[in-house]
C-alpha positions in Angstrom: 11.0 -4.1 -13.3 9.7 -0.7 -14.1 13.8 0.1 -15.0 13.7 -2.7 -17.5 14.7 -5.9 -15.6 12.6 -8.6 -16.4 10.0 -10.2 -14.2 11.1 -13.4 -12.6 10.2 -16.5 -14.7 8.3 -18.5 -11.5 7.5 -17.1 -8.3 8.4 -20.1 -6.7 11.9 -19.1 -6.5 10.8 -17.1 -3.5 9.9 -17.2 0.2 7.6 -13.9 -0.3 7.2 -11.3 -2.8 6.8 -7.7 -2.3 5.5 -4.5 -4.4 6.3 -0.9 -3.2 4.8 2.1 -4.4 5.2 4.5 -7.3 3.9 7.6 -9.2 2.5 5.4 -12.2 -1.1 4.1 -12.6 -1.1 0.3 -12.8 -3.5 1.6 -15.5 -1.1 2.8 -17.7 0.5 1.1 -20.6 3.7 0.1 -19.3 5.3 -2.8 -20.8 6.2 -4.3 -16.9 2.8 -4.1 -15.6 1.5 -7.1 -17.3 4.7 -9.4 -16.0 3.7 -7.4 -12.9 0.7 -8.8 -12.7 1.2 -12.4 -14.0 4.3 -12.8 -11.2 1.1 -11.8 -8.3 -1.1 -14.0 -10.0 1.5 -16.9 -10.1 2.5 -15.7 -6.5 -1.1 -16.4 -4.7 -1.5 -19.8 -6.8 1.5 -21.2 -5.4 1.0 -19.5 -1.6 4.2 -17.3 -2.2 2.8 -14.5 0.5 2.5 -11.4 -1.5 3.0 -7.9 0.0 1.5 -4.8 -1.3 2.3 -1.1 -0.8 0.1 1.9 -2.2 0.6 0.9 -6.0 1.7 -2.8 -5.2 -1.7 -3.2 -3.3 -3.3 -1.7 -6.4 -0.9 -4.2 -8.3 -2.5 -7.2 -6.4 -5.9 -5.9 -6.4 -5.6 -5.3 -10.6 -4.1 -9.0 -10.3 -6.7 -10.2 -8.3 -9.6 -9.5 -10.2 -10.4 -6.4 -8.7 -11.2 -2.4 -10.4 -8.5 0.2 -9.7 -9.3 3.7 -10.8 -9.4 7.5 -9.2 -10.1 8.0 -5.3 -12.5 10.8 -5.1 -10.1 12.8 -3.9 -6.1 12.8 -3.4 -5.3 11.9 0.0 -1.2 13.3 0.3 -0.1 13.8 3.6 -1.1 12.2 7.6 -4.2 11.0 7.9 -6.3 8.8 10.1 -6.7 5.0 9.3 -9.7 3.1 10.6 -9.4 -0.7 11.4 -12.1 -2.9 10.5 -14.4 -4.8 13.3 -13.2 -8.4 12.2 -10.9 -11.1 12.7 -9.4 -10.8 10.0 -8.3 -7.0 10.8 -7.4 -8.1 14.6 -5.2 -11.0 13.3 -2.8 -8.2 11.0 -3.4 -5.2 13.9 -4.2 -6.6 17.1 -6.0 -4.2 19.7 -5.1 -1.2 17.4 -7.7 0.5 16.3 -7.0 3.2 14.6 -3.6 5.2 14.1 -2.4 8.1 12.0 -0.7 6.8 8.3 1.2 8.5 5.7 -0.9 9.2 2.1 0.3 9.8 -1.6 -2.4 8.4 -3.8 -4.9 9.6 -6.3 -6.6 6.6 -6.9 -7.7 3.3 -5.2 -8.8 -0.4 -5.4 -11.9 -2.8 -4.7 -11.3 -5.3 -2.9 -11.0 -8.7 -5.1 -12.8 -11.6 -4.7 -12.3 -13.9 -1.6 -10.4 -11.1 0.2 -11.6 -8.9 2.8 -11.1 -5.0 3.8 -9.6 -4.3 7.1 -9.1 -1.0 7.0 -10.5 2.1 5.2 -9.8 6.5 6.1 -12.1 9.4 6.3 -11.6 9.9 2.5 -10.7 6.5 1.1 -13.1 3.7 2.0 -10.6 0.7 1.3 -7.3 1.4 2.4 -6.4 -2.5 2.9 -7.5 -6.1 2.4 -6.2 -9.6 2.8 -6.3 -13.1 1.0 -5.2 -15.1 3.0 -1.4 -14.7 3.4 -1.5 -11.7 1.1 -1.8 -8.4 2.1 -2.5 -4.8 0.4 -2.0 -1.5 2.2 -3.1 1.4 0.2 -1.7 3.4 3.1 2.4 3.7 3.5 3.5 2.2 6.9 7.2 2.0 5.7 8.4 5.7 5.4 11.7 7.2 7.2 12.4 11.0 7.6 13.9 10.9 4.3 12.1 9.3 2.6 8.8 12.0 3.9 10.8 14.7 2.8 12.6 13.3 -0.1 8.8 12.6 -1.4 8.3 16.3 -0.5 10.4 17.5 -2.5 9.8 15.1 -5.8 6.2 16.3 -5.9 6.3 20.2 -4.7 4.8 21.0 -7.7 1.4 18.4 -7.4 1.3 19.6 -3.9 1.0 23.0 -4.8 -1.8 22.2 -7.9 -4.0 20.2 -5.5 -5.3 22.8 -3.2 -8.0 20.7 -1.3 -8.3 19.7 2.2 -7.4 16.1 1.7 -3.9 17.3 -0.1 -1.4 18.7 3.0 1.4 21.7 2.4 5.1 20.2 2.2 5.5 22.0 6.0 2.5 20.2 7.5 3.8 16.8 5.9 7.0 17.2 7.4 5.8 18.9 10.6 6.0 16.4 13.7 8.0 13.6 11.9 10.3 12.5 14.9 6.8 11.8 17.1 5.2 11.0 14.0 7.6 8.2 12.2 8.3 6.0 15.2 4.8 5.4 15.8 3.8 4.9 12.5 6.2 2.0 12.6 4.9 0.2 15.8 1.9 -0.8 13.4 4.6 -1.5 10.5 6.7 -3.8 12.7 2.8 -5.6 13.4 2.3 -6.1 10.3 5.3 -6.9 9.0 6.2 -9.8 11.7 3.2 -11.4 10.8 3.4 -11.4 7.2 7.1 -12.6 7.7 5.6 -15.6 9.6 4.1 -16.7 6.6 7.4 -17.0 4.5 7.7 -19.6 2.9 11.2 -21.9 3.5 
C-alpha cells in the first residue's frame, strides 16, 4: 500500500491480515494510512486475526482507538523484553519469560481499549498487547542476518546522530547474530503458530 496499491475493498477476503514495519510515523499524512487503518478496523469486526509488527502494531493500536506518539527514547538495537504475569501473555509465550528482541523505533503505542499488554522493555513500557486474536509487537521477532545488516546499513546515518545508550553502534547490532537470530526465532515460531491457529478458513 505505502507503493500505491490500493487497500483491499473487504477484509473478509482473508484468513489473516498482517502489517510489517517501516521508517514512517503512522502519524504522518500519508494518503495509505487512512485505508490502512479502515482495512484493521474492518479486520477485528469481522474476526479476520490481525498481526502487527513495530509500525503495524502502532497501525492497530492507531486503528484501535489507541495514542501513538514518541518513546522517550529510541530503542535501535538488542534489547531485553519482559513478559507480562498474565494469562493472556502465557497463552502467546508460554513459560518464556523474558528473551532478548531486536529494536528500531522512536516512538510507541497505548494499549487500546479491551486489549491487554503482555510485554513491555527496560525503556519502552508496552512493547505488545492482544485483542483477542489480534496481536501487536512493537518489538521485531521476524529479522534474518540480512535483514539486521541490511537495516544497518539503510540507517548508518540515524545510528550515528543518536548517541544515547538506548541506540547501539552498527558493530554491536550485528555482533553475535548467528547465536542471536536463531533464538530470537524460537519465540517467533511461538507466536507465530499460535496466531496461525486462529486463521480463519
Amino acid at each position: 500500500m505505502d507503493a500505491g496499491e490500493a487497500a483491499p475493498a473487504s477484509a473478509g477476503a482473508f484468513s489473516g491480515v498482517v502489517f510489517m514495519g517501516g521508517p514512517m510515523s503512522v502519524n504522518d499524512a500519508l494518503p495509505w494510512i487512512p485505508a490502512a487503518l479502515r482495512l484493521i478496523r474492518a479486520a477485528v469486526e469481522e474476526d479476520v486475526p490481525v498481526l502487527g509488527h513495530c509500525l503495524g502494531a502502532q497501525l492497530m493500536a492507531k486503528a484501535l482507538g489507541a495514542a501513538v506518539g514518541p518513546n522517550p527514547q529510541k530503542e535501535i538495537g538488542w534489547g531485553r523484553v519482559d513478559i507480562a504475569d498474565s494469562e493472556q501473555a502465557r497463552a502467546w509465550f508460554g513459560a518464556t519469560r523474558s528473551f532478548l528482541a531486536f529494536h528500531w523505533h522512536g516512538e510507541t503505542f497505548t494499549i487500546p481499549p479491551g486489549a491487554a499488554s503482555i510485554a513491555s522493555s527496560p525503556h519502552c513500557a508496552k512493547q505488545a498487547f492482544v485483542l483477542g486474536r489480534h496481536l501487536g509487537m512493537q518489538f521485531h521477532v521476524e529479522m534474518t542476518p540480512e535483514m539486521v545488516r541490511a537495516w544497518c546499513d539503510a540507517g548508518k546515518d540515524e545510528l550515528a546522530r543518536c548517541a544515547c545508550p538506548t541506540v547501539q553502534a552498527a558493530c554491536e547490532i550485528e555482533a553475535q547474530l548467528p547465536a542471536r537470530i536463531p533464538a530470537l526465532h524460537v519465540v517467533a515460531a511461538r507466536l507465530y503458530e499460535r496466531w496461525i491457529g486462529g486463521l480463519k478458513p
